[in-house]
C-alpha positions in Angstrom: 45.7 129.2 149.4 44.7 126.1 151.1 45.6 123.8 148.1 48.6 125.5 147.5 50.0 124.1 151.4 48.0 120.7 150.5 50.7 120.5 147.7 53.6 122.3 149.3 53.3 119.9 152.8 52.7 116.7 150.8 56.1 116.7 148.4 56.8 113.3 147.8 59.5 112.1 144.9 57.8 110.5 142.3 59.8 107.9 139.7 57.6 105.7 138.2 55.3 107.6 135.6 52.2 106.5 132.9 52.5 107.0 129.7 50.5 110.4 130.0 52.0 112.9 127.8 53.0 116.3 129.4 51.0 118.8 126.6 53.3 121.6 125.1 50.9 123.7 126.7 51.5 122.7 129.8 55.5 122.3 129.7 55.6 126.0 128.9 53.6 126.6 131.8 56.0 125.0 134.1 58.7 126.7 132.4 57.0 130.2 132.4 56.1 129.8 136.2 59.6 129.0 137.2 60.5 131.8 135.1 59.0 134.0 137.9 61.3 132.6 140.6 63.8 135.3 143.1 66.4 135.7 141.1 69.8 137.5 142.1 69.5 141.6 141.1 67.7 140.4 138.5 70.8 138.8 136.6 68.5 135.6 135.6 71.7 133.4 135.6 70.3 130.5 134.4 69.1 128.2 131.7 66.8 125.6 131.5 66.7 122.4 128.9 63.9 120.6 128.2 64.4 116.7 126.6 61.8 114.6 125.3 63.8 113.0 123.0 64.3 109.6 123.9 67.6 108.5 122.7 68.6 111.8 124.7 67.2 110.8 127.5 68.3 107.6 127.4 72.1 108.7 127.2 71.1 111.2 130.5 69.8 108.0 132.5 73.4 106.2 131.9 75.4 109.3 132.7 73.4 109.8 135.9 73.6 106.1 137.3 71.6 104.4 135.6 68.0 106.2 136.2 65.7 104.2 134.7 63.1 107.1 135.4 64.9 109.6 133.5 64.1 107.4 130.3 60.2 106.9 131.5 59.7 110.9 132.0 57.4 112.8 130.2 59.7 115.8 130.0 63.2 116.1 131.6 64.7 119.1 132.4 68.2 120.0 133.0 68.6 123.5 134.9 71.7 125.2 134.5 74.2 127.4 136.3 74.8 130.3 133.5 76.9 133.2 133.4 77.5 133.2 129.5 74.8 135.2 128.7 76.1 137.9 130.8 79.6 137.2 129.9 78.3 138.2 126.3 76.4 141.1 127.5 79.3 142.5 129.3 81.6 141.9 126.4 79.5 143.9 123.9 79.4 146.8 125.9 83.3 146.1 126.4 82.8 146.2 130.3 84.8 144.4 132.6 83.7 141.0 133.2 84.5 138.8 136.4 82.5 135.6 135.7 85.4 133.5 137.5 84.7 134.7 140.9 83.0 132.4 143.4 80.4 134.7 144.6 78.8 134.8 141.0 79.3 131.1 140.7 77.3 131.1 144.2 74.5 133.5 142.6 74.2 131.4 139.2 73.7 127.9 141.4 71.4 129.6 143.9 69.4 130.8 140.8 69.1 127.6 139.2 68.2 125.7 142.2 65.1 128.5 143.2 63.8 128.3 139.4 63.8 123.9 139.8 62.1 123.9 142.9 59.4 126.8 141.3 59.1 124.3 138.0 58.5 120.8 140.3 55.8 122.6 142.5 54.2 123.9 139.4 54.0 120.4 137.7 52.7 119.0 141.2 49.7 121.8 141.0 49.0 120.6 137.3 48.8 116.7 138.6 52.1 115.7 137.7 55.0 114.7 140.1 58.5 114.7 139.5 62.2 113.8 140.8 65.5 116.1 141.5 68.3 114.2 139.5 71.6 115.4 141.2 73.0 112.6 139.4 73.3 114.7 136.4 76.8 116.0 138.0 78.1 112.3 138.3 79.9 112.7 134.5 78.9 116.9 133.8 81.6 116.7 131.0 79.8 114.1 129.1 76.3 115.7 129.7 77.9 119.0 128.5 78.7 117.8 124.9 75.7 116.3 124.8 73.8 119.1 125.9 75.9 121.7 124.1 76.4 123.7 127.1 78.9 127.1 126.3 81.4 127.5 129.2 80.2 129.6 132.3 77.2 127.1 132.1 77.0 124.0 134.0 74.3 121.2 135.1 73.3 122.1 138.5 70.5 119.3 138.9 68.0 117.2 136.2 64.3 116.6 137.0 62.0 113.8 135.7 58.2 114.8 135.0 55.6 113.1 134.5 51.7 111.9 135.6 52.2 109.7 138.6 51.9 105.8 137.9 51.0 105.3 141.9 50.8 107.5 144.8 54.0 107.8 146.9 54.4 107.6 150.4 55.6 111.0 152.3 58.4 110.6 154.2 58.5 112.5 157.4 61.6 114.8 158.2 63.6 115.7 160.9 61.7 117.7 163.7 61.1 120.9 163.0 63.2 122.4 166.3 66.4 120.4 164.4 66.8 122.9 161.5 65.1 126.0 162.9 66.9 128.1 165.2 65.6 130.9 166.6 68.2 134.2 167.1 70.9 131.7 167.1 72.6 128.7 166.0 72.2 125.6 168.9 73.0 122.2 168.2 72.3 121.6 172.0 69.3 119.1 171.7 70.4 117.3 168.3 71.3 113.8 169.3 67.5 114.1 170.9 66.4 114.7 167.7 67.9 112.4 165.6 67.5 109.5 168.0 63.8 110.7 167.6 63.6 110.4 164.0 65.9 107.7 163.7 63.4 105.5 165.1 60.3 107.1 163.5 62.5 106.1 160.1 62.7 102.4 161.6 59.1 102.0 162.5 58.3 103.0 159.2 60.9 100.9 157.4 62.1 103.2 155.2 65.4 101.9 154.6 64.6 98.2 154.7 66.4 96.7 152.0 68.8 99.9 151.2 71.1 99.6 153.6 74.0 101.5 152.3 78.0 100.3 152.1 77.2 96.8 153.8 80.9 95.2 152.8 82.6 98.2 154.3 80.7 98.0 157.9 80.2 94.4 158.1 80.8 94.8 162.3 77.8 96.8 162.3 74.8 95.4 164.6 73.2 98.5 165.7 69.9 100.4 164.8 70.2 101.0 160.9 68.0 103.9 160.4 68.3 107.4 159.0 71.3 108.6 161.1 73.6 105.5 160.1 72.3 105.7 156.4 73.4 109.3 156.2 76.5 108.7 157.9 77.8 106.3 155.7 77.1 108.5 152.3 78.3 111.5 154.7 81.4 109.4 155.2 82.4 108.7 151.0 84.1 111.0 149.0 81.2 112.7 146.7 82.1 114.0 142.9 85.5 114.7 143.6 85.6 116.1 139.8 83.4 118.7 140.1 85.9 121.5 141.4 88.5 120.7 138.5 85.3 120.6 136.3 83.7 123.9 137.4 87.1 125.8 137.1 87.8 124.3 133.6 84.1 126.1 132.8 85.5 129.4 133.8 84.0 129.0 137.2 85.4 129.6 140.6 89.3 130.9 139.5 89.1 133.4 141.9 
């Protein structure tokens, strides 16, 4: 149990990797493991693809930015959004089907998301580390064709495994009264908080050299730490494809 919170408190992203193979054994493992994940009335709306292939992978890095570490992985996996396997269920017993409404497009994503976390923290128990790539969803209709995907299935995230080539350094989060509430919602004592961490992210020079959007703000001269970082990505338009997208896979019409 203790090694279990060793691993759970100590998350750190991990993109550089050795050239430590992940076993067949062992991918199965993770996969397996995730498998076991909450999962909405049981619907399992999900799928997971798993690329070694390099030339694959190597396509995947481009489409999501550029992600050098997405080539270097071990294993990648995409996980998937996926209400087609239902849709077919449904249509074979000629029931109804209703795979366009948000809430199910809300179940399918929070599936997908619950089995990735499951899969990284069982690669993390086995040695390796790993990476969230949300920049899978920068060109989803490329990475579709390239990864086959049916409609009523979408990319919700990537992830690079692999062995760690270095240890990483954690990086601390928010205080813990900032995003637990108890009985109600209070945002009373947030700037407290943030000007806290703020500087905690300063002393540790987290974002030394990343500074985010500099030709846009080129007025700015105050504290560049974590709240200024996230304002400015806060502040640009994200993936503005990805409704038109989803709804062209039969998600979200109603």
């Amino acid at each position: 149990m203790k090694e279990t919170l060793k691993i759970l408190l100590s998350h750190v992203s991990v993109r550089q990797f050795t050239d430590k193979k992940i076993s067949k054994d062992d991918e199965m493992l993770i996969v397996s493991t995730a498998q076991r994940s909450s999962t909405s009335s049981n619907r399992q709306a999900y799928s997971i693809i798993g690329i070694r292939n390099k030339q694959k992978k190597e396509k995947l890095a481009k489409l999501s930015g550029g992600q050098q570490h997405v080539v270097d992985s071990s294993l990648f996996l995409v996980f998937c959004a996926d209400l087609y396997r239902l849709e077919q269920i449904n249509k074979k017993k000629k029931y109804e089907t209703h795979s366009g409404y948000t809430e199910l497009f809300i179940i399918a994503t929070v599936d997908a998301a619950l089995v990735a976390e499951r899969a990284l923290i069982t690669a993390q128990t086995l040695g390796m580390g790993g990476v969230m790539v949300g920049g899978i969803r920068n060109n989803p209709e490329e990475v579709g064709q390239l990864l086959k995907l049916p409609n009523l299935v979408y990319p919700v995230m990537g992830m690079s495994l692999g062995y760690p080539l270095k240890e990483s350094k954690l990086k601390p989060r928010l205080d813990i009264n900032a995003i637990y509430h108890r009985e109600e919602y209070s945002d009373v004592e947030y700037p407290k908080y943030i000007s806290e961490y703020d500087k905690t992210i300063q002393e540790l020079g987290h974002l030394k050299g990343r500074e985010q959007l500099v030709e846009k703000y080129p007025k700015f001269d105050g504290l560049y730490s974590w709240s200024e970082h996230t304002a400015r990505r806060h502040a640009e338009i994200v993936r503005p494809h990805m409704k038109s997208y989803l709804q062209s896979k039969g998600f979200m019409k109603d």
